[in-house]
Structure formats: structure tokens, C-alpha cells
DRENLO-525750 format. One record per residue (C-alpha): residue number from 1; residue in one letter; chain; x, y, z. Coordinates in steps of 0.1 Angstrom, whole numbers. Layout:
<recs>
REC,num,residuo,cadena,c1,c2,c3
REC,NUM,a,A,X,Y,Z
...
</recs>
This chain:
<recs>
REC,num,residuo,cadena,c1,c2,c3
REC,1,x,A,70,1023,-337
REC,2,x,A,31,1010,-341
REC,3,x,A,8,1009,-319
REC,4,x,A,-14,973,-325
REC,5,x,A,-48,972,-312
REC,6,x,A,-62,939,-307
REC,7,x,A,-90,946,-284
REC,8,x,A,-100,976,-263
REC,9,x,A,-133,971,-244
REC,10,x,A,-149,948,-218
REC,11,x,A,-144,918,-244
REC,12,x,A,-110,917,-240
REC,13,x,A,-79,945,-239
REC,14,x,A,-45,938,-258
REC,15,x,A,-21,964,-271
REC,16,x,A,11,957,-285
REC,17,x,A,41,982,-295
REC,18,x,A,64,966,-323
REC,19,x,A,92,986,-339
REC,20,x,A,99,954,-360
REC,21,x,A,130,944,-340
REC,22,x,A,109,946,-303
REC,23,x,A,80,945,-291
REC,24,x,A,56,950,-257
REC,25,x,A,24,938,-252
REC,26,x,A,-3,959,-230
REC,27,x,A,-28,935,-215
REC,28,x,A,-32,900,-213
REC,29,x,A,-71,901,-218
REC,30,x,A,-69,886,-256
REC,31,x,A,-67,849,-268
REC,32,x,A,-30,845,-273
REC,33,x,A,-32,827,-308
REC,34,x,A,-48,862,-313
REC,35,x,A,-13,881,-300
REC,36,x,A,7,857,-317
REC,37,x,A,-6,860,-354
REC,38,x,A,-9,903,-348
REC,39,x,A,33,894,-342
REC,40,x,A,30,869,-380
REC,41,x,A,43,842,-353
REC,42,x,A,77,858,-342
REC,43,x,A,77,858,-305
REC,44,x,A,116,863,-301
REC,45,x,A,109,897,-307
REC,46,x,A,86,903,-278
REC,47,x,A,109,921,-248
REC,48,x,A,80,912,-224
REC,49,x,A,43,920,-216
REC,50,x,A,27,948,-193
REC,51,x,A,-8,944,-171
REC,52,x,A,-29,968,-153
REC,53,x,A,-53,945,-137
REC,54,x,A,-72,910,-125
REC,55,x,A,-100,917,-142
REC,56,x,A,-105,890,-168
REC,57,x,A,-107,913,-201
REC,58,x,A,-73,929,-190
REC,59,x,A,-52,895,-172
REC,60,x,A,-74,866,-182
REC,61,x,A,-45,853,-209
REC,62,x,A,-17,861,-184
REC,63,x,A,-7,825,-178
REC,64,x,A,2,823,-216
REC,65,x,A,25,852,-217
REC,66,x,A,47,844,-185
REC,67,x,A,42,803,-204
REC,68,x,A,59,818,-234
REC,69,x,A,86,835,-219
REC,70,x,A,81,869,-219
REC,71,x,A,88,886,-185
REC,72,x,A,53,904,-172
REC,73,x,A,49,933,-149
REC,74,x,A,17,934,-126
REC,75,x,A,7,938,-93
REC,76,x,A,11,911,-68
REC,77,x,A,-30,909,-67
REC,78,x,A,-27,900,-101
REC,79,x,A,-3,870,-95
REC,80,x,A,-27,860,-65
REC,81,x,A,-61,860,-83
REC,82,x,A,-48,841,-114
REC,83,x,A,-22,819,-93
REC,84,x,A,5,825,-117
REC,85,x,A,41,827,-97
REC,86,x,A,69,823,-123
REC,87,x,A,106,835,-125
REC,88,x,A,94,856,-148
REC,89,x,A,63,866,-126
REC,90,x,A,75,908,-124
REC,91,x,A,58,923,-90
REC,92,x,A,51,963,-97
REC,93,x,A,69,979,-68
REC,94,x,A,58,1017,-60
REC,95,x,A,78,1040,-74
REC,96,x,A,100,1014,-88
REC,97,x,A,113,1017,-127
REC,98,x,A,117,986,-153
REC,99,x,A,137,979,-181
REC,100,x,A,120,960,-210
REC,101,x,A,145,955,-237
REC,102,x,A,149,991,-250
REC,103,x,A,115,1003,-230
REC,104,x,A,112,1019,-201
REC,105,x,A,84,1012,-180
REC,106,x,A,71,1032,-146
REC,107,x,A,38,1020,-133
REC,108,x,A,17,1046,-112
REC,109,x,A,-12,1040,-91
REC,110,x,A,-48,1039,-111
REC,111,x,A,-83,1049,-94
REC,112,x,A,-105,1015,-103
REC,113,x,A,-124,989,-83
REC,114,x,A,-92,968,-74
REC,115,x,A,-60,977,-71
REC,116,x,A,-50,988,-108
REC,117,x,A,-19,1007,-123
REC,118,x,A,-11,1028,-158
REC,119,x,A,21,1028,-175
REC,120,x,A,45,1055,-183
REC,121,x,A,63,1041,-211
REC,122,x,A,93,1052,-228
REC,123,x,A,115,1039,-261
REC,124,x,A,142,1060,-283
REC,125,x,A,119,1054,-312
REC,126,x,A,88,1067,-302
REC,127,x,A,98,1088,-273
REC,128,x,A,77,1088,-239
REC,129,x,A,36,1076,-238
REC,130,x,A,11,1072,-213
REC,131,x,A,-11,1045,-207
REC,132,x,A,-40,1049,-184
REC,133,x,A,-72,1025,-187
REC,134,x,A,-98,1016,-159
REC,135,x,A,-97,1042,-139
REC,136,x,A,-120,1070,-125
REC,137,x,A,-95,1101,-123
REC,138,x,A,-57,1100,-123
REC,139,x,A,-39,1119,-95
REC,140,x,A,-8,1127,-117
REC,141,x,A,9,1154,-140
REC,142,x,A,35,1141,-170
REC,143,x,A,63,1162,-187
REC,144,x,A,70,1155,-222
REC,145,x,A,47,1134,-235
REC,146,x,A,43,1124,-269
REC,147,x,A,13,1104,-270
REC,148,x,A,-15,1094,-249
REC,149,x,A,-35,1064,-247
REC,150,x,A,-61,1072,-223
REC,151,x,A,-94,1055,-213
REC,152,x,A,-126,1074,-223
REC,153,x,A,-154,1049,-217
REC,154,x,A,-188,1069,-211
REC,155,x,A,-207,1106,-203
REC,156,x,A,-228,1109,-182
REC,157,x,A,-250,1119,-201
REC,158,x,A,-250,1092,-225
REC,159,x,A,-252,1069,-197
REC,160,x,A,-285,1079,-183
REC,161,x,A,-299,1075,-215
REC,162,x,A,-289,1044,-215
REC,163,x,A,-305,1036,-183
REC,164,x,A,-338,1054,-194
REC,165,x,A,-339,1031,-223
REC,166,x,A,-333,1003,-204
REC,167,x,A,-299,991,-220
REC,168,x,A,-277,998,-188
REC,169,x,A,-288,994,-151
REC,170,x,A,-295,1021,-129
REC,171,x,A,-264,1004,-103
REC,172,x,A,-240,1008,-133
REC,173,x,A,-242,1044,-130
REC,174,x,A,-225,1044,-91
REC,175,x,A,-201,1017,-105
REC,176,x,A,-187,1036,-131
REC,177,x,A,-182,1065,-113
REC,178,x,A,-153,1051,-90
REC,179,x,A,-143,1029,-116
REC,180,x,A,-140,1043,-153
REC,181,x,A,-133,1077,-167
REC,182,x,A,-166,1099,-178
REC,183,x,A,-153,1118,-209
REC,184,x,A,-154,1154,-189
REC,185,x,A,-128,1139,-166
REC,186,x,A,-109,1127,-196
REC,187,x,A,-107,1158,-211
REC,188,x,A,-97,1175,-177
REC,189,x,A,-66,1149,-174
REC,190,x,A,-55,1161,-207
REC,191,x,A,-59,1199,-197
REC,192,x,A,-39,1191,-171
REC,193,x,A,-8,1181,-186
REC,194,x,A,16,1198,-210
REC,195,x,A,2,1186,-246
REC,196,x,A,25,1207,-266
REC,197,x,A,45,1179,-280
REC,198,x,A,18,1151,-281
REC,199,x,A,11,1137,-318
REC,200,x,A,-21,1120,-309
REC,201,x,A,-46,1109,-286
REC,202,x,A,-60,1075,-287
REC,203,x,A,-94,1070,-265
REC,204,x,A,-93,1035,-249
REC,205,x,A,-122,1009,-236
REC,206,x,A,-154,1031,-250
REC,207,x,A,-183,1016,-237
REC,208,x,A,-206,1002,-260
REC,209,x,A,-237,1010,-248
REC,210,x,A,-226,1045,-227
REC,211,x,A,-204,1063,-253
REC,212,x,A,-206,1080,-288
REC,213,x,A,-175,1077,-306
REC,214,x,A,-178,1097,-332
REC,215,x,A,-187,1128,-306
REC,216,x,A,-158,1118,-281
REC,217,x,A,-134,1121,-308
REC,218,x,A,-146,1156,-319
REC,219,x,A,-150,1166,-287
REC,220,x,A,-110,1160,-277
REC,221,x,A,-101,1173,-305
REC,222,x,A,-116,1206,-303
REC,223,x,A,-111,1206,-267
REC,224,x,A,-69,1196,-277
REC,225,x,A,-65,1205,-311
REC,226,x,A,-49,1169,-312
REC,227,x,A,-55,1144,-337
REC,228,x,A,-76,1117,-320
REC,229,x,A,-84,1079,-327
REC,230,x,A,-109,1058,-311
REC,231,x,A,-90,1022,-299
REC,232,x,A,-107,992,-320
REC,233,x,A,-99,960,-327
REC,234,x,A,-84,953,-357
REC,235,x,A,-94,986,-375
REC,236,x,A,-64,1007,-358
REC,237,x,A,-23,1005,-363
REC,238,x,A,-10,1035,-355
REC,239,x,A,27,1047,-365
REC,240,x,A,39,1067,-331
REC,241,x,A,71,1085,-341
REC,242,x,A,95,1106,-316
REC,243,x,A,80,1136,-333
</recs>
């Protein structure tokens, strides 16, 4: 299985899974001709496509997957803000599970400015992931994971410089705080739950003017031991394997 990353910041966010026979796609926030060449053009494969959010740079391209056939899983707020209601229009029920050609896919309940979700996603070929973007803290423990997508988009510290140098407002700073996850509460997620089978860690949605890669990937990995990628578009396929 490979993990495609076609955009992971405020731009736009789009992740697709393809084991060359299937594929799902995470987000709706990218152009589609964008989606369509990362698949060289073969859509039959795709089992159906997975959103979070109505924010624009996570479910502005929405009407083009649920136009091109692929069933789509988001919240009813979703449907309503971008007026989409299709047969294949999927409503995320609590606690409900869904069956996307050979993935299985468990939304839980995300910590963001409007009503948001992550993914538990699980396939025989990679075994069981996590997805968790736009979200402030996560209120939930996993058993047997084998990789992690998780959102790491600022520290605090990093932010305040920021605002000293005038790059970020001073209001950003109480925005992000109910919103995003700071990288200390990143790496308390991970503490949290059993790592001893994860293969890697990939940070999502890094802000660009409130993080520092190169130190948040060298900080989860001393702080995991894991091997760790920073999400970017176009730079990152990723093989995820059961093991």
C-alpha cells in the first residue's frame, strides 16, 4: 500500500492510499485533475473518498468526487455547507463502521472549530492507520496501530515568534489553540497509545509560518524512536506495509 500525498497544508489537503488494485482518497481539498493524474487517470480503481471537514482546503473539491462516482463519507455539516446531496452522499453516523471496498473505515469525533472527524482506517495490506488532522487534542486511545498520520501544525513557541516578528497575528494564537494540535500535544497523543508495532509517523498540515520541520521530525523521533516524515506535496509516497 502507498500512501500519496498531494497536499497537506492550508492550500489544500488530499491523501490517497492505492495498493494498485484500490484506492481511497483522504480529503477533497485538491483540484481533481490534480487526484486524477496522482491515479495516471484510472478512476475505476478508486473504492471511494473520505472527508473530515467544510473547510475549503479539506472539502472544497467534494462535489467532483461524489460527480465521479466514488461513494464519500463526511459529516452531514459537510453536505449542508457545500449543498452536495447524492446517492452516494455517505453521512458519518457516531459510532457507525463503513466498508470501502477492502477498507475499513471508523470515523471518531475531532476537537476543531466545526464539527470535524479522524479516520481509523483499516486494509489487509497495510494493516490498521490513524488519521487525525485539524484538531486541538484527541480524546481517544487505539490498539494496534501500524501507522499514524497525525496533524502537527505549530509550537507554541514558534508561534509567538511568529507574532513578535509580525508574520502571524496575535488572534491566531487563541485560534489555534482550540483548533490545531501544538506539537507538545502531538507528542502526548502518541505517548498515549501503544506504538510498539507502528512503522512510521507522518506529521500532517505543518504550518508554514508557526512550525519547523526539520525540528518536529527530530523531535518525534527521539521522543518515539519511530521513523518520521513530514506530509508534502509531491515530495512524499510512502510504502505502508502490514509490518
Amino acid at each position: 500500500m502507498k500512501l500519496i500525498v498531494l497536499g497537506s497544508s492550508s492550500s489544500g489537503n488530499c491523501y490517497i492510499l492505492d495498493n494498485g488494485n484500490e484506492a481511497l482518497i483522504i480529503e477533497a481539498g485538491i483540484r481533481f485533475q490534480e487526484v486524477k493524474k496522482a491515479l495516471d487517470f484510472n478512476l475505476r480503481k478508486v473504492v471511494g473518498c473520505v472527508v473530515t471537514h467544510a473547510h475549503n482546503d479539506h472539502a472544497k473539491y467534494i462535489k467532483a468526487m461524489v460527480d465521479s462516482g466514488f461513494h464519500t463519507l463526511a459529516l452531514r455539516e459537510v453536505w449542508t455547507a457545500k449543498g452536495v446531496w447524492d446517492s452516494r452522499s455517505l453521512v458519518v453516523k457516531e459510532g457507525k463502521g463503513y466498508k470501502m471496498g477492502n477498507f475499513k473505515v471508523l470515523p471518531f469525533p475531532a476537537c476543531h472549530d466545526v464539527p470535524c472527524v479522524g479516520y481509523l482506517i483499516d486494509h489487509p495490506d497495510m494493516g490498521k492507520m490513524v488519521f487525525l488532522t485539524d484538531s486541538c487534542m484527541c480524546e481517544y486511545q487505539f490498539k494496534g496501530l501500524n501507522h499514524v498520520l497525525i496533524e502537527c501544525n505549530y509550537s507554541d513557541k514558534k508561534l509567538i515568534e511568529a507574532i513578535t516578528a509580525g508574520r502571524t497575528l496575535p488572534s491566531q494564537r487563541e485560534r489555534l489553540l482550540t483548533s490545531h494540535m501544538e506539537l507538545t500535544t502531538c507528542k502526548g497523543f502518541l505517548e498515549a497509545n501503544d506504538l510498539s508495532h507502528v512503522s512510521e509517523i507522518v506529521l500532517l498540515h505543518l504550518s508554514e509560518n508557526n512550525s519547523d520541520e526539520p525540528y518536529f521530525i527530530s523531535e518525534v523521533e527521539r521522543h518515539t524512536g519511530k521513523v518520521v516524515y513530514a506530509a508534502k506535496p509531491g515530495l512524499l509516497t510512502i510504502d505502508l506495509d502490514r509490518t
